[in-house]
C-alpha positions in Angstrom: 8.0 -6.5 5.9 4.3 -5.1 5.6 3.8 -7.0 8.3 5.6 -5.0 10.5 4.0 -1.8 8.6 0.4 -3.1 9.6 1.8 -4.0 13.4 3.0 -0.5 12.9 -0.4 1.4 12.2 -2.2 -1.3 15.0 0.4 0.2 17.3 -0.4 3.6 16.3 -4.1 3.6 16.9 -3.4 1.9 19.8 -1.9 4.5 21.1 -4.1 7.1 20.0 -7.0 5.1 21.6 -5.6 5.3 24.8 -5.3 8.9 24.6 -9.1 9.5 23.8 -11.7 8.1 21.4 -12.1 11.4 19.6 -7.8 11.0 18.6 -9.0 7.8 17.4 -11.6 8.4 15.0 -9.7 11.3 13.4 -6.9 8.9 12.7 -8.8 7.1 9.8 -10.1 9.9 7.3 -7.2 11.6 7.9 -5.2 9.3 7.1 -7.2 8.2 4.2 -7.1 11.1 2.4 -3.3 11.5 3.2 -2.8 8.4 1.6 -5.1 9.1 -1.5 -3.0 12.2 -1.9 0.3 10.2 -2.2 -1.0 7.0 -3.6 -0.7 7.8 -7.4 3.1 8.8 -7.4 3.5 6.1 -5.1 1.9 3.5 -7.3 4.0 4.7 -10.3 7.0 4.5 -8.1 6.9 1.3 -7.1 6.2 0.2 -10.2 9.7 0.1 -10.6 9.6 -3.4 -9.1 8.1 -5.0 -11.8 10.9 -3.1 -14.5 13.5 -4.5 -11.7 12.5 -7.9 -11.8 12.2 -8.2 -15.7 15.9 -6.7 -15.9 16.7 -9.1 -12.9 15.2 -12.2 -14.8 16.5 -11.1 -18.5 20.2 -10.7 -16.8 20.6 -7.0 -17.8 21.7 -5.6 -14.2 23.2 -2.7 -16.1 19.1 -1.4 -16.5 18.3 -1.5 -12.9 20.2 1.3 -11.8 18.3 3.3 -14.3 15.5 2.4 -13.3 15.7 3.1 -9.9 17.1 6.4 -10.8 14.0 7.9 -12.7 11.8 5.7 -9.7 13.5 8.0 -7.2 13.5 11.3 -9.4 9.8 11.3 -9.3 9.3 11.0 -5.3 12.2 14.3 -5.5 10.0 16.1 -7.8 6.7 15.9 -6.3 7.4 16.8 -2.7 7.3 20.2 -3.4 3.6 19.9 -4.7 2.6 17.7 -1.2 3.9 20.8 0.9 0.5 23.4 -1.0 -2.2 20.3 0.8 -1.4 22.2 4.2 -2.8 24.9 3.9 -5.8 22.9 2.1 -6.4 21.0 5.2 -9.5 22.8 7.0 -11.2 23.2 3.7 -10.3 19.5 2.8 -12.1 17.8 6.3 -15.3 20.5 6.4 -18.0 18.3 7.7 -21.1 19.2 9.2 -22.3 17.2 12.1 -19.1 16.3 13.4 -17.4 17.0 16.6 -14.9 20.3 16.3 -12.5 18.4 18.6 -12.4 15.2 15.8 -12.3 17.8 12.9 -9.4 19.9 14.9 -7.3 16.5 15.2 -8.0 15.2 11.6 -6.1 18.7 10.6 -3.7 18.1 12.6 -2.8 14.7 12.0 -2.9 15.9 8.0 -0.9 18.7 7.9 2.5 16.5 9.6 1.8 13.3 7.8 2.2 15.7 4.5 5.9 16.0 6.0 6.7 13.0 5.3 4.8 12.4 2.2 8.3 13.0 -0.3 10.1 10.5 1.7 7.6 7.3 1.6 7.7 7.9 -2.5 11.3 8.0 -2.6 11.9 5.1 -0.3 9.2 3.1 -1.7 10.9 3.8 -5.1 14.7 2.8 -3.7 12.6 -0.5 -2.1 11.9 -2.1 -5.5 15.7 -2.7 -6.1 15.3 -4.8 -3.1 12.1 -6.7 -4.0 12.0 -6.4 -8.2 15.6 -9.0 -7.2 14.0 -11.3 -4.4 15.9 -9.7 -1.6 13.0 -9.0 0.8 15.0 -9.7 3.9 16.9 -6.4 3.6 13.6 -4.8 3.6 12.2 -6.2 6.3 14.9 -5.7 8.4 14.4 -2.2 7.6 10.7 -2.2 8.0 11.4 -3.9 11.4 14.0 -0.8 12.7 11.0 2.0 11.2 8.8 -0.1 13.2 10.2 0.0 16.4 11.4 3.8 16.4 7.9 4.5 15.3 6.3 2.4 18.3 8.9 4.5 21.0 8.3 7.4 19.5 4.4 7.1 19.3 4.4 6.4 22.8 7.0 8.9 23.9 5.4 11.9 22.4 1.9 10.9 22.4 1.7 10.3 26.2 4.5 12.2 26.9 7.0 9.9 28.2 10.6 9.9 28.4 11.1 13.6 29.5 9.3 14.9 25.8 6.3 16.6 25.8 2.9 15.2 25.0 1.8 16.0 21.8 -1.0 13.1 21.4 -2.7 13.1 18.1 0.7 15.6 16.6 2.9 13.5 18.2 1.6 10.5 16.3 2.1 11.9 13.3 5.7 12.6 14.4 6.7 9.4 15.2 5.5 8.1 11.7 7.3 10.9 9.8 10.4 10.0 11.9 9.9 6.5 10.6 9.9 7.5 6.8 12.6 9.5 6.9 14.4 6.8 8.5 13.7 4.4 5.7 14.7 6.3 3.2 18.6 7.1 5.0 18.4 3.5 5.8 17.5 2.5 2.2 19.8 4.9 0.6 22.6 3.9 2.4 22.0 -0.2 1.5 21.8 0.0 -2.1 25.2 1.9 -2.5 27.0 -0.9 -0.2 29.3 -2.8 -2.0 29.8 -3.4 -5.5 26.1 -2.2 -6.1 27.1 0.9 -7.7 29.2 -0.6 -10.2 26.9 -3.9 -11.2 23.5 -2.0 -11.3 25.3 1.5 -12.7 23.4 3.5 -9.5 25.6 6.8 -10.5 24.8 6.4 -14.2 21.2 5.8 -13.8 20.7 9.0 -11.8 20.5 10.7 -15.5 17.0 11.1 -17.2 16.5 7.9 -19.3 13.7 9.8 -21.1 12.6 6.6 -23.0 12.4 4.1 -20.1 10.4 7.2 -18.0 7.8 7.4 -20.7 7.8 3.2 -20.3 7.5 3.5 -16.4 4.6 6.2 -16.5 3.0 4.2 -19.4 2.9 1.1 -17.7 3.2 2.9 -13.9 0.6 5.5 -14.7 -2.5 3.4 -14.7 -1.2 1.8 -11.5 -0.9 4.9 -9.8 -4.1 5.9 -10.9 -5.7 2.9 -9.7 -4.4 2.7 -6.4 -5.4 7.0 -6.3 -9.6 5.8 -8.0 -9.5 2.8 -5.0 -8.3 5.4 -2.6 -10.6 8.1 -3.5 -13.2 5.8 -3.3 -12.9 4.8 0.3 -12.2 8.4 1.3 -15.2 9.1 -0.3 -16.8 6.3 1.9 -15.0 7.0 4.8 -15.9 10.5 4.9 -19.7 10.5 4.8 -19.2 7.8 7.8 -18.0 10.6 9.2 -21.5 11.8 10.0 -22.8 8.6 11.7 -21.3 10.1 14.6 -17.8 9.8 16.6 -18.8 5.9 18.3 -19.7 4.5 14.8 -16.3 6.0 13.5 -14.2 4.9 16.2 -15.4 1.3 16.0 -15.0 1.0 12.5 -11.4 2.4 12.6 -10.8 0.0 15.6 -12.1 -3.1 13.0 -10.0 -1.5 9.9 -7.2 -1.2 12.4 -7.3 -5.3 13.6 -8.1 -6.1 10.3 -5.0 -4.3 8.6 -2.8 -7.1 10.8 -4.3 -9.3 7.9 -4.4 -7.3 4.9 -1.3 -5.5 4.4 0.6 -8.8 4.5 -1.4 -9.4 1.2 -0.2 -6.2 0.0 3.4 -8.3 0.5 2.2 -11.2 -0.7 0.9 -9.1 -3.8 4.5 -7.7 -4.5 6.2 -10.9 -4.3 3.3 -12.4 -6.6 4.4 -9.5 -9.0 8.0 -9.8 -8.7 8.1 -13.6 -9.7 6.1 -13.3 -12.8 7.9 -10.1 -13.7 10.6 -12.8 -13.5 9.5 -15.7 -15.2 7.4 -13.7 -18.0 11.0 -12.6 -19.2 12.4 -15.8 -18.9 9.4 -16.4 -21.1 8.3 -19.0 -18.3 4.3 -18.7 -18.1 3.6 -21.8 -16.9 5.8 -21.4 -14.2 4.4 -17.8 -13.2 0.8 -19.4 -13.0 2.1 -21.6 -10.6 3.4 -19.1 -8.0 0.7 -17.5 -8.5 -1.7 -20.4 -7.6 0.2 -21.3 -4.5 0.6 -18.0 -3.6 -3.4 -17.9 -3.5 -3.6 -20.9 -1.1 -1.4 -19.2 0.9 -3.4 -15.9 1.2 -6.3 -17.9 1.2 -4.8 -20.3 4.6 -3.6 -16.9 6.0 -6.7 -14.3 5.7 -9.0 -17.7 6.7 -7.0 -18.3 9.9 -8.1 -14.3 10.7 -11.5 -14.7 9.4 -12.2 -17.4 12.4 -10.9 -15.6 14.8 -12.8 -12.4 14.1 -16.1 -14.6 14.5 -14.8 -17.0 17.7 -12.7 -14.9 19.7 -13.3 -10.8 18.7 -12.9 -9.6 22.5 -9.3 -11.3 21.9 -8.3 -9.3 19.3 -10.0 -6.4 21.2 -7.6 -7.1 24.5 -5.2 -4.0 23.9 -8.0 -1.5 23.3 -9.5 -2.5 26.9 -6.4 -2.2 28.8 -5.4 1.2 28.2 -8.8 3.1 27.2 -11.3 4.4 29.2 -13.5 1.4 30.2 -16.7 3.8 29.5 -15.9 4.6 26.0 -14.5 1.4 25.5 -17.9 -0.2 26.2 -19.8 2.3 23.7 -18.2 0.9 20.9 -17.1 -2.5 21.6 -20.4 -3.9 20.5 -20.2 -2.5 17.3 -16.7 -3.5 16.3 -17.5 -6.9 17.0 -20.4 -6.6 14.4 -17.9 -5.0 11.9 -15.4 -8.0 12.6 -17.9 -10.4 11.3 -18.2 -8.4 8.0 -14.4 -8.6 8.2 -14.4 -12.6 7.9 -16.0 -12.4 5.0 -13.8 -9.8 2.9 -10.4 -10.4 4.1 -10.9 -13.5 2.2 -11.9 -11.5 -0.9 -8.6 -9.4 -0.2 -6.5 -12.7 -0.7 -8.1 -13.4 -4.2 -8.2 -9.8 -5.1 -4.2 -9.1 -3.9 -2.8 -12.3 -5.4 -4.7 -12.1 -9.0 -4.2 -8.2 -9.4 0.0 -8.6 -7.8 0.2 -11.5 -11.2 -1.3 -9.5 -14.0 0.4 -5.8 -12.7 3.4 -8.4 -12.8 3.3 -9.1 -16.6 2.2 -5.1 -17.4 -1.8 -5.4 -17.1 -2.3 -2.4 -16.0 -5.0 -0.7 -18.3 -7.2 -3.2 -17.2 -6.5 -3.1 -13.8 -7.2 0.6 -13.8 -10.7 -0.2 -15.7 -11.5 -2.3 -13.2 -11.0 -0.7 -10.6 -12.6 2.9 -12.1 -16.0 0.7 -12.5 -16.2 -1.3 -9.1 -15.0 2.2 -7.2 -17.6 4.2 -9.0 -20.4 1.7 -8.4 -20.1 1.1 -4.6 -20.0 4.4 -4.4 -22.9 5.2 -6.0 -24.6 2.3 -4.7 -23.4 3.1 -1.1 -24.6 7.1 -1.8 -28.2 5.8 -2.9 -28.4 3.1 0.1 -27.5 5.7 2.6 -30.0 7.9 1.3 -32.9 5.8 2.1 -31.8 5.3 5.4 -29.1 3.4 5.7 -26.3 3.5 8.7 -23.2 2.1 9.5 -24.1 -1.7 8.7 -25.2 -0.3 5.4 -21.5 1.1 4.1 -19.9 -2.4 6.0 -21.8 -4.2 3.4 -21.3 -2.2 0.7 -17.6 -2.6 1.1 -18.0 -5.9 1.4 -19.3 -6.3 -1.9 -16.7 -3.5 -3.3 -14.5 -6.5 -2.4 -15.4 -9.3 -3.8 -16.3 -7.7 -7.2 -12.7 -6.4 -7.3 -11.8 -9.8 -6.7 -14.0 -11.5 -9.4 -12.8 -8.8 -12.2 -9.2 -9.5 -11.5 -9.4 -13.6 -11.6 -11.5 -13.9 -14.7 -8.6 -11.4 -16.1 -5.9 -13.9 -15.0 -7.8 -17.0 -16.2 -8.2 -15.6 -19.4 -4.3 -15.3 -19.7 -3.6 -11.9 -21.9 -1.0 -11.3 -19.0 1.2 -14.3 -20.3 2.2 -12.4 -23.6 3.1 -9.7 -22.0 6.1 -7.5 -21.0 7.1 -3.9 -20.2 11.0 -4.2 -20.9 12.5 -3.6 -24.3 13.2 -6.6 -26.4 16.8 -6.9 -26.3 17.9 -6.6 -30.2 19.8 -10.1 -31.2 23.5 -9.5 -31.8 24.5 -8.9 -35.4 27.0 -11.6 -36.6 29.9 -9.8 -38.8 32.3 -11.7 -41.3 35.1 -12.2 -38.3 32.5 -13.7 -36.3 30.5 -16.1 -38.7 32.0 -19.2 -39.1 33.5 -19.6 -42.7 33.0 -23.1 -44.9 36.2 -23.8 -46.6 35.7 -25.6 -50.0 36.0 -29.0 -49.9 
């Protein structure tokens, strides 16, 4: 399923490459900072997953309607607040030294992404009923229809094709709110198929459970906040590479955008990590959680590594689409580049498998204060360190290796966590009380 999502964004900047390398290097920050806006109620929507697979695991389906519910109130109540970043958006990507056309499209591309902002929460949230129970085909297939109507419409309205007009970078934008709001219809109508309503309680469960929302934000709250201090962070980064110039930002979005092909599958990989400990911690199966989790790893690990040799053997490969449909002059400016930034790619995707699987295991059993510590620390030091380095002098190759780093220390903070194994005590459902045994149900001793 997110790999569809990450063929998804390839597609889009693609597209939008095509069009012109200005479209291109807009696409990145503003997406960034789109996606730092919606990341914390996202992350403490999704959370959900982890309270769907406890439920799932302790047999109390009657809880996971309830928790979808609240999951899916949240994504309704902040849509409202998304809509006030529009009219944010000039003051938002002010930047001197870069080119009016770049900042013109970065506004652009901001202002209709927030559209459709509301709908990835809420379908995110009504996806864990999926994934907290181990159905994950039902969400690809769904990730796999978004994907498709967001490839015809990228291309439809961003070159104009199929008698609509062309919008280029607006039409983008578009074609991936189209896609969300398609999800969440699609998503909607799946989980009230059937019996569903009845087993899970989905009517019931649309009420305020006040006590299990303060549980979800208490345990959902520092995930949300994590994944909004990561996404800050690389804002932050992304938006003084801003002033390297348009060809430096282009190729590194070109390299972010190959490399996503092998990290958002982690992101998958991460949730089904979480899921199955969710699972087996309220089985009160440990052992057997450290186990997914370890194979899990050398899958990541098999996966990212296959990538990593690629990036160093073949780069003009993985480069292919880019040539075909852009201009062959601006193509050559920053091919060279993005080759170099591939190289620096080998070495952290690998980092992103450690890092994915060991954080998706701990979030699983309800580690999240630490995750959020973690993260708070390594964010605020490659920044700092990046800020300082870039100071005295230091370009493009400068920030690649700082986020390199970024990487791996994310990666070493969440596998000591795991090896020191706080998660396996853990849990973020209530403790089911034991049934109370009256005088009609105890067995009675007659006198001998």
């Amino acid at each position: 399923s997110t790999g569809f999502f990450s063929l998804m964004l390839f597609v889009d900047r693609l597209f939008l490459f095509w069009h012109s390398k200005q479209a291109m290097a807009a696409a990145m920050p503003a997406g960034m900072l789109h996606w730092t806006m919606v990341c914390f109620p996202i992350g403490v929507a999704t959370y959900a997953n982890t309270f769907v697979a406890q439920y799932h695991g302790a047999k109390r389906p009657e809880r996971i309607g309830a928790t979808i519910g609240q999951a899916a109130w949240l994504g309704v109540l902040v849509t409202p607040l998304f809509l006030l970043a529009i009219p944010l958006a000039p003051w938002l990507f002010h930047a001197a030294g870069e080119e009016p056309i770049v900042r013109h499209y970065e506004i652009v591309y901001f202002r209709i992404l927030t559209l459709g902002s509301g709908a990835a929460v809420i379908s995110g949230a009504v996806s864990t009923f999926f994934t907290g129970r181990g159905e994950t085909r039902i969400v690809m297939l769904t990730d796999v229809s978004a994907t498709l109507i967001n490839a015809v419409l990228d291309y439809a309205l961003i070159f104009g094709k199929f008698g609509l007009p062309e919008l280029g970078m607006a039409g983008a934008a578009w074609a991936t709110v189209a896609s969300h709001w398609f999800k969440l219809v699609i998503y909607w109508w799946l989980i009230h198929r059937g019996e569903n309503a009845t087993i899970y309680q989905l009517r019931a469960g649309r009420r305020f459970d006040w006590p299990l929302i303060w549980r979800m934000v208490r345990y959902g709250a520092p995930s949300g906040l994590q994944m909004l201090v990561e996404g800050s962070a690389f804002t932050l980064v992304l938006m003084k590479m801003r002033g390297l110039g348009t060809d430096a930002m282009t190729a590194t979005t070109v390299a972010l955008s190959i490399n996503s092909v092998a990290f958002i599958p982690l992101v998958g990989l991460s949730i089904a990590v979480s899921t199955l400990v969710g699972q087996r911690i309220a089985q009160g199966q440990p052992e057997l959680a450290a186990r997914t989790t370890w194979s899990a790893l050398t899958l990541g690990l098999f996966y990212t590594g296959a990538f990593g040799v690629l990036y160093l053997i073949v780069p003009d490969v993985l480069l292919a689409g880019y040539a075909m449909g852009g201009d062959p002059v601006e193509y050559a400016q920053v091919r060279a580049v993005t080759i170099v930034l591939l190289r620096f790619g080998a070495a952290f995707c690998l980092f992103d498998a450690i890092q994915m699987v060991f954080v998706g295991a701990i979030k699983g059993a309800g580690d999240t204060w630490y995750v959020l510590i973690a993260t708070i620390v390594v964010s605020c030091a490659g920044v700092i360190v990046g800020w300082i380095g870039s100071a005295a002098g230091g370009g493009l190759y400068w920030w690649w290796t700082v986020i390199t780093l970024w990487t791996w220390a994310q990666a070493t903070a969440y596998a000591i966590r795991f090896l020191q194994g706080r998660w396996r005590t853990m849990r973020v459902i209530e403790y089911e009380p034991e049934p109370k045994l009256d005088d009609e149900s105890t067995p009675q001793l007659e006198a001998v």
